[in-house]
N, C-alpha and C positions, 0 to 999 in steps of 0.2 A: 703522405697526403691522406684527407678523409675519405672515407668510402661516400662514394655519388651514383646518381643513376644517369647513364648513360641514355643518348635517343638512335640509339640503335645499340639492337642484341649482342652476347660476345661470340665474338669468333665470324664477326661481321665482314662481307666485304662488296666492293662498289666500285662503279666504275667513275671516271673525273667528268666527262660528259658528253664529250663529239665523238662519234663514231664514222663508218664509211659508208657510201654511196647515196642516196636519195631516198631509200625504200622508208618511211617512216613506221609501216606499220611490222613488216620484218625487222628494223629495228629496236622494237619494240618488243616485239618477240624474245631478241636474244637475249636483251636487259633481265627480263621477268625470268627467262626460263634459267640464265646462268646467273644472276643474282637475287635469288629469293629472298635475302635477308636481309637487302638495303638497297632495291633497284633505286634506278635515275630516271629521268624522261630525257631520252636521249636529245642529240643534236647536232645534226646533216649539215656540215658547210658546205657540202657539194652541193645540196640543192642551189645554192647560189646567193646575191643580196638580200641580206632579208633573215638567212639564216648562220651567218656569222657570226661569232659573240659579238659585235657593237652593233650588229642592224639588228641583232635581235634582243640584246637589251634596252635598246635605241629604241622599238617599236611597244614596250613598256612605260616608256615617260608618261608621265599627265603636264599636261600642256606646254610639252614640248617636244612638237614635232620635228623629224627630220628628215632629210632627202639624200639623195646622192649623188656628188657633183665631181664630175672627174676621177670618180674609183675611190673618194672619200666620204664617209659620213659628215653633214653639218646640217645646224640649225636651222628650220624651215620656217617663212616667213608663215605658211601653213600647212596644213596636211596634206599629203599626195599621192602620189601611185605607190611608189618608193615604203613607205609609210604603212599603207595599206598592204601592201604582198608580206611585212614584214608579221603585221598582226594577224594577217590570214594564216601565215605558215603555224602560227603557234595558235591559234585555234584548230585549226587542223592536228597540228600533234596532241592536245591538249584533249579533242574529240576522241581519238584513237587510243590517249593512254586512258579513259573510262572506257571504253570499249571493251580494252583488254584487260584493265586491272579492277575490273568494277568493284570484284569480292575482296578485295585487298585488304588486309589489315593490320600490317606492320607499316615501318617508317618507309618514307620515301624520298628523296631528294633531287632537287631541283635547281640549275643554276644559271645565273646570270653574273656582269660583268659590275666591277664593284664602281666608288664613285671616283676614285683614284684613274683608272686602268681609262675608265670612258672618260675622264677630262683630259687626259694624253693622248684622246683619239678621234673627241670628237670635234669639226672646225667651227668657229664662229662663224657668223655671214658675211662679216667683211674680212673673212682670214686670219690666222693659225689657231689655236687650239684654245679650248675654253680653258686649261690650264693656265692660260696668260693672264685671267681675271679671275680672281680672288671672289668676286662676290657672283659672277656665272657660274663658276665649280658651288658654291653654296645653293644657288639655285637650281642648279641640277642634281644634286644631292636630295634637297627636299622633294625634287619631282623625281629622281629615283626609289624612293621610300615609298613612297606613295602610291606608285605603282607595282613595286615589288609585296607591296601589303595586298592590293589586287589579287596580284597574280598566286599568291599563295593562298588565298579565299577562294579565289577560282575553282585552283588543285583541290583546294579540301570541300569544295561542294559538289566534284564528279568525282569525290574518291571518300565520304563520309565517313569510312573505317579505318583510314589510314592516319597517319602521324607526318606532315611535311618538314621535310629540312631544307635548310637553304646553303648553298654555295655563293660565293660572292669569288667571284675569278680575278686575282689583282696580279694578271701575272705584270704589268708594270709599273707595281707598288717601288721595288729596289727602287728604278730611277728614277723615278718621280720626288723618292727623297733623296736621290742626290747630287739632282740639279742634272740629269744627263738626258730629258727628254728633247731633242734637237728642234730645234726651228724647221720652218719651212726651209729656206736657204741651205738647209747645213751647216750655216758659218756659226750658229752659236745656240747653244740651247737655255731652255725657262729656267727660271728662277726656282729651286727647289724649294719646296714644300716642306715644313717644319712637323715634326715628328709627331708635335702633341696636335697640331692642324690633322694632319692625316688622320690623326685616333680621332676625333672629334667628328671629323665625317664620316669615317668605318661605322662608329658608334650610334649616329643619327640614323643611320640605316638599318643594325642588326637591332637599333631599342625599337623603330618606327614598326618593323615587320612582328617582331614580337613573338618568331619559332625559334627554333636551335639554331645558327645559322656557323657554318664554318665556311673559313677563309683560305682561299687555292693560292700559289703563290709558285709555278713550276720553275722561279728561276733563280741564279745565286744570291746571297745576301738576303731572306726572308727574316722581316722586323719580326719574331718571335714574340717580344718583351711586348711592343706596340700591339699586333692582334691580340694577346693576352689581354691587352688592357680596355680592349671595344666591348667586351661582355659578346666573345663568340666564344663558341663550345670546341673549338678544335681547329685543328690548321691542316691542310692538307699541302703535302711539299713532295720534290723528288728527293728521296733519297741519295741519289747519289752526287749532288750538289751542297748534301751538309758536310762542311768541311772542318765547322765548330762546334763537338758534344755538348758544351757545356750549356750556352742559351737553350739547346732543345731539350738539356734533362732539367734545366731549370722550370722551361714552363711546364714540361708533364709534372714534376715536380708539383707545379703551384695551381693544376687541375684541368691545365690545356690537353683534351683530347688530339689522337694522331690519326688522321688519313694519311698512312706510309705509302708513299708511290715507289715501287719493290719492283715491279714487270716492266720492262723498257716498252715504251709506245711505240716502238718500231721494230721490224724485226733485223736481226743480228745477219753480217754479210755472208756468214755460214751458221746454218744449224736452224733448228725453228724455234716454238716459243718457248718461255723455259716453261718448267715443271710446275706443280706445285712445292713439290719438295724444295727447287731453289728457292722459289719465291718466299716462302715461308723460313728459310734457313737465312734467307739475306733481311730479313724482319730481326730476325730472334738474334741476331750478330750483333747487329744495333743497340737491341734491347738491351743484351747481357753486358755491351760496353757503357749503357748508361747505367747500372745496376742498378734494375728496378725488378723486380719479382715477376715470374712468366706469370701467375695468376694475374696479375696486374694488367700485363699485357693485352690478355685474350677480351678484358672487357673494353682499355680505354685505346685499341687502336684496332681500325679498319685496314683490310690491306686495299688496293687499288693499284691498278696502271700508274708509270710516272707522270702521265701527262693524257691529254685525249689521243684518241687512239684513228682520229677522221685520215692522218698519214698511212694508216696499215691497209692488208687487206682484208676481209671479211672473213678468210679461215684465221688469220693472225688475232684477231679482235675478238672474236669469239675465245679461242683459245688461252688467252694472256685475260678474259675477264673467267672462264674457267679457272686457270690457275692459281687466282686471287682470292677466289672462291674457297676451292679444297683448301688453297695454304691459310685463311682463317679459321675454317672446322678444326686444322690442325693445333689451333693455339686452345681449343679448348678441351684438348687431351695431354696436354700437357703437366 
């Protein structure tokens, strides 16, 4: 491949983006102080509706509001309480991370729920899911761009020295292309979504926002070939759910940057977090089985958690984004 410039430094690393408890300004804290080289704005789902990944990319749309009806997110004939706690929470985080990152001048990252993931989650008004209509998923697509353009103008005007990256979370990209998002019923699920559809709305989004934008994807079966093809800068996956070398040395291969998720989001039923040293050893295994040069490595891959980290607890999270940390510094002594 040609030499490129990466939007984050080598030997980078980051966290995926939920962490624990409610404190947002202590978690804010830990981001900055154990991720210097590529913090997140983190993302409390304990605080409750509102900060969720769907109620809180939900509470991003332009002109399309939403509420919550029965423990589910759907379409609001208008704006409501529901709505408003959702946009308050992320001004509130949004207030906190210029607070503490004002001098900041490296890249940053930010994420929300892609258009894939939120039309398998979010309902129509007269029920089940906007995935069941073809031109509502296009509709919310465009009012997800839209406001994702927003929300990263936001970032970048209480953080002027910084560089923003975007995450797009699709952890239910798999089933969505393979027809396995189930009905309300259970007795039978939508209609899968067609490969080049999928790229097409990925794509309307990471051209509409117009940063570096990488794609999360924490479950088996990540379209590789298909992110490649949106015009995003990287994938970020759990490692331990690639079961097929070949697609993922393909696309580093072809320029696809890696957020390696190497540190389990939970901690193990004996023993505590790993090391750096594992963490960074269970990178470099991968690497040397796709045979790609460790120089290589240190620039085009971030290490991270496998997953967010909102199930751990506060000494685990800490820890496991510490050792994601040191085992990036290590790739660039390599």
């Amino acid at each position: 491949m040609t030499d490129q410039a990466w939007p984050w430094p080598a030997g980078a690393a980051t966290g995926i983006g939920s962490l624990p408890g409610t404190d947002i300004a202590e978690a804010q804290r830990v981001v900055l102080g154990e991720l210097p080289a590529l913090p997140h704005l983190p993302e409390l789902p304990a605080r409750g509706p509102g900060a969720d990944l769907i109620g809180r990319t939900a509470g991003m749309l332009v002109e399309l509001p939403v509420e919550l009806y029965a423990g589910r997110w759907r379409v609001a004939p208008r704006p409501g309480r529901d709505l408003r706690r959702s946009r308050d929470l992320m001004e509130r985080d949004l207030d906190q991370l210029a607070e503490q990152a004002e001098e900041y001048a490296g890249p940053i990252k930010v994420q929300a729920g892609g258009p894939l993931t939120l039309a398998a989650s979010l309902e129509l008004p007269i029920g089940g899911r906007l995935l069941r209509d073809p031109g509502a998923v296009r509709d919310l697509t465009g009012s997800l761009a839209e406001g994702l353009r927003a929300h990263v103008a936001a970032v970048a005007r209480r953080l002027p020295r910084a560089s923003v990256l975007l995450q797009l979370d699709e952890p239910s990209l798999p089933t969505v292309l393979a027809g396995r998002v189930p009905t309300e019923s259970g007795l039978g699920a939508y209609r899968a979504v067609e490969s080049t559809d999928a790229a097409d709305l990925l794509r309307t989004v990471v051209e509409a926002v117009g940063v570096p934008t990488v794609v999360h994807c924490c479950a088996p079966e990540v379209p590789l070939e298909l992110i490649r093809s949106t015009g995003a800068v990287a994938v970020a996956l759990d490692l331990d759910l690639v079961t097929d070398l070949d697609p993922l040395g393909e696309a580093i291969d072809a320029g696809l940057g890696l957020l390696a998720g190497a540190a389990s989001a939970r901690p193990p039923s004996a023993g505590g977090a790993p090391t750096s040293a594992q963490v960074a050893d269970r990178v470099r295994q991968l690497w040397d089985r796709l045979g790609f040069p460790r120089r290589q490595l240190a620039e085009q891959v971030v290490v991270t958690p496998a997953c967010g980290l909102a199930g751990a607890t506060p000494q685990y999270a800490r820890a496991v984004l510490a050792a994601c940390r040191d085992a990036g510094r290590r790739f660039t002594e390599d």
